[in-house]
matplotlib code that plots the C-alpha trace (Angstrom):
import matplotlib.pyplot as plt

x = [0.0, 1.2, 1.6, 0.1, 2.2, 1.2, 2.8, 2.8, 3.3, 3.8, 2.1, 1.5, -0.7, 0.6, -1.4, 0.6, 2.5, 4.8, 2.4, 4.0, 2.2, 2.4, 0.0, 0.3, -0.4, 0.1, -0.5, 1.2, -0.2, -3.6, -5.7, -6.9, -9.5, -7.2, -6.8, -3.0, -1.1, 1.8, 4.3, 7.1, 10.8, 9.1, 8.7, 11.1, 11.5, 12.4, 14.3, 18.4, 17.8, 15.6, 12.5, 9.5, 6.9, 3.1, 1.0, -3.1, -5.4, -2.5, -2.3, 1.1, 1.2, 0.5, 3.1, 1.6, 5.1, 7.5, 9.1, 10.2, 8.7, 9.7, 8.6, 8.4, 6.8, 3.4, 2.9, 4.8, 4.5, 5.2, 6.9, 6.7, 5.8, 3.4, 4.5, 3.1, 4.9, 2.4, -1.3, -1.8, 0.3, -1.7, -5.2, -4.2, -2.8, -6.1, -8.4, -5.9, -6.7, -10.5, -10.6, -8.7, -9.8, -11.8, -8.8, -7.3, -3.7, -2.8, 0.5, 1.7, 4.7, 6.3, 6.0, 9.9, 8.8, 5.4, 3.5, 0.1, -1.5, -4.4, -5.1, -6.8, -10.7, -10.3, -11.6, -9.5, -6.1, -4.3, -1.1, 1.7, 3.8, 7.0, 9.6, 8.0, 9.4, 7.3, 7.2, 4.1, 2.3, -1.3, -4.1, -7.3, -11.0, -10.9, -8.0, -7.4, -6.1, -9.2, -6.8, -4.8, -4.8, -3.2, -0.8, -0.4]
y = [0.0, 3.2, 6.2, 10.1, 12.5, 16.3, 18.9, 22.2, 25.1, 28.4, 31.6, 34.6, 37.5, 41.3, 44.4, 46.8, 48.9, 50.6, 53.5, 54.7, 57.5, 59.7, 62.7, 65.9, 68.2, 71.6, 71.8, 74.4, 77.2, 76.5, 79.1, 78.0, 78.4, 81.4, 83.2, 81.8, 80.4, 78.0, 78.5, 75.6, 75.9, 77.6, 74.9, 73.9, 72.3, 74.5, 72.1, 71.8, 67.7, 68.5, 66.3, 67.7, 67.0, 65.4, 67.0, 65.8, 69.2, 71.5, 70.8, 71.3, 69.8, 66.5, 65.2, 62.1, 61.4, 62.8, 62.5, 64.5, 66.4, 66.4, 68.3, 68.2, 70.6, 70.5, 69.3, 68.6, 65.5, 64.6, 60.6, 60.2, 57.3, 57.8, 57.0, 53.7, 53.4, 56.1, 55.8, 58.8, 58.0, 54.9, 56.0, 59.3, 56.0, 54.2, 57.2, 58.2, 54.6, 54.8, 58.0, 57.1, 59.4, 61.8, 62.8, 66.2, 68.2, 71.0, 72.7, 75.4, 77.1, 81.2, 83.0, 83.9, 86.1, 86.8, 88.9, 90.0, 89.8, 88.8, 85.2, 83.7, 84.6, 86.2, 89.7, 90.2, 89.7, 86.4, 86.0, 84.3, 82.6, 82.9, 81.4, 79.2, 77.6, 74.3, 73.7, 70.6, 68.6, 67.5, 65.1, 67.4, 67.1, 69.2, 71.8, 75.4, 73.4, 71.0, 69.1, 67.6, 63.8, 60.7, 58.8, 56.1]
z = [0.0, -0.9, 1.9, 0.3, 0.2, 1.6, 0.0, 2.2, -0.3, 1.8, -0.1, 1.5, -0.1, 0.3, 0.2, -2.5, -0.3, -3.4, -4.0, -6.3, -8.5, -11.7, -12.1, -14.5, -11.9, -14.5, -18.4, -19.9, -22.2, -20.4, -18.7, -15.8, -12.9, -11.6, -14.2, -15.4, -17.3, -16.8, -19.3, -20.5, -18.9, -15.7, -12.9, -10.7, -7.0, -4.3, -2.4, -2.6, -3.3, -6.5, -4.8, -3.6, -1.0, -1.9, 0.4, 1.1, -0.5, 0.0, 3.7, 4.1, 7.9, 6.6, 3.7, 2.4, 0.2, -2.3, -5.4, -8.2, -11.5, -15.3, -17.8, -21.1, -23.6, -22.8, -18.9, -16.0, -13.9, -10.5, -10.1, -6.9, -4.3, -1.1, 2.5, 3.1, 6.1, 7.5, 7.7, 6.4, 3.0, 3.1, 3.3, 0.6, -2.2, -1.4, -2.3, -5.3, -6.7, -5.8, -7.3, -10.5, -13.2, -11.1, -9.1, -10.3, -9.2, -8.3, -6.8, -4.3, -5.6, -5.5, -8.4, -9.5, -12.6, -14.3, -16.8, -17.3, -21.2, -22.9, -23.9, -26.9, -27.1, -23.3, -22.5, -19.4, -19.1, -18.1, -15.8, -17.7, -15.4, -16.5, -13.4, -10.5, -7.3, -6.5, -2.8, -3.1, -5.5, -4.0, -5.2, -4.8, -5.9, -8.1, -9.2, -10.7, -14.5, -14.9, -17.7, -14.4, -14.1, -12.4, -15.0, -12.7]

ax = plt.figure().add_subplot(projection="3d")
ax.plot(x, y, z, "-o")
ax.set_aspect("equal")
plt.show()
């Protein structure tokens, strides 16, 4: 008689605790909510390292995680990751995800140099911003550029 044999096979499941993210959080040569309009070649981070803080709604007492932002001609996008090793980095990937494309982007930043013109089809005039310091990128409901989006 033959004896079975058990095979154990050890698996274990884990919650995605990456969170890693990619939003435009500014189109350029867009006018906005606000009244401006981000121009190419004017965003940069404020901080020595080149990174910048993600921030919940602009709150800036509660970072959520950080990362970094290119730019190419006509956006500029923040590669960052959340801090999953803080609830609330955790609970700020979860509603990112759930929000997928109805989350927007926005960003709190010093304006460096700017001008004041008329845009296409607009009676009043428009701030160009010409030279920006970005000191956060936040997920928001809904933001000033309404063409803001999570990549990823």
């Amino acid at each position: 008689m033959s004896e079975k044999e058990v095979k154990n096979i050890d698996l274990e499941l884990k919650e995605d605790t990456e969170g890693k993210v990619s939003a435009v959080f500014s189109v350029f040569n867009s006018l906005d909510s606000d009244g401006d309009i981000v121009l190419p070649g004017s965003i940069k981070s404020g901080f020595k390292s080149g990174s910048v803080p993600m921030v919940w709604a602009h709150k800036w007492d509660m970072p959520i995680g950080k990362g970094s932002i290119d730019s190419d001609g006509d956006k500029a996008t923040f590669n960052g990751e959340f801090f999953m090793d803080t609830e609330s980095g955790k609970e700020a990937y979860k509603i990112v995800k759930n929000m997928a494309d109805m989350q927007q982007w926005s960003f709190g930043y010093k304006v460096n140099d700017s001008e004041f013109a008329k845009a296409d089809g607009q009676d009043s005039d428009a701030r160009y911003l010409k030279d920006l310091t970005v000191y956060e990128v936040s997920p928001v409901l809904v933001g000033a550029n309404q063409d803001t989006y999570t990549l990823a």
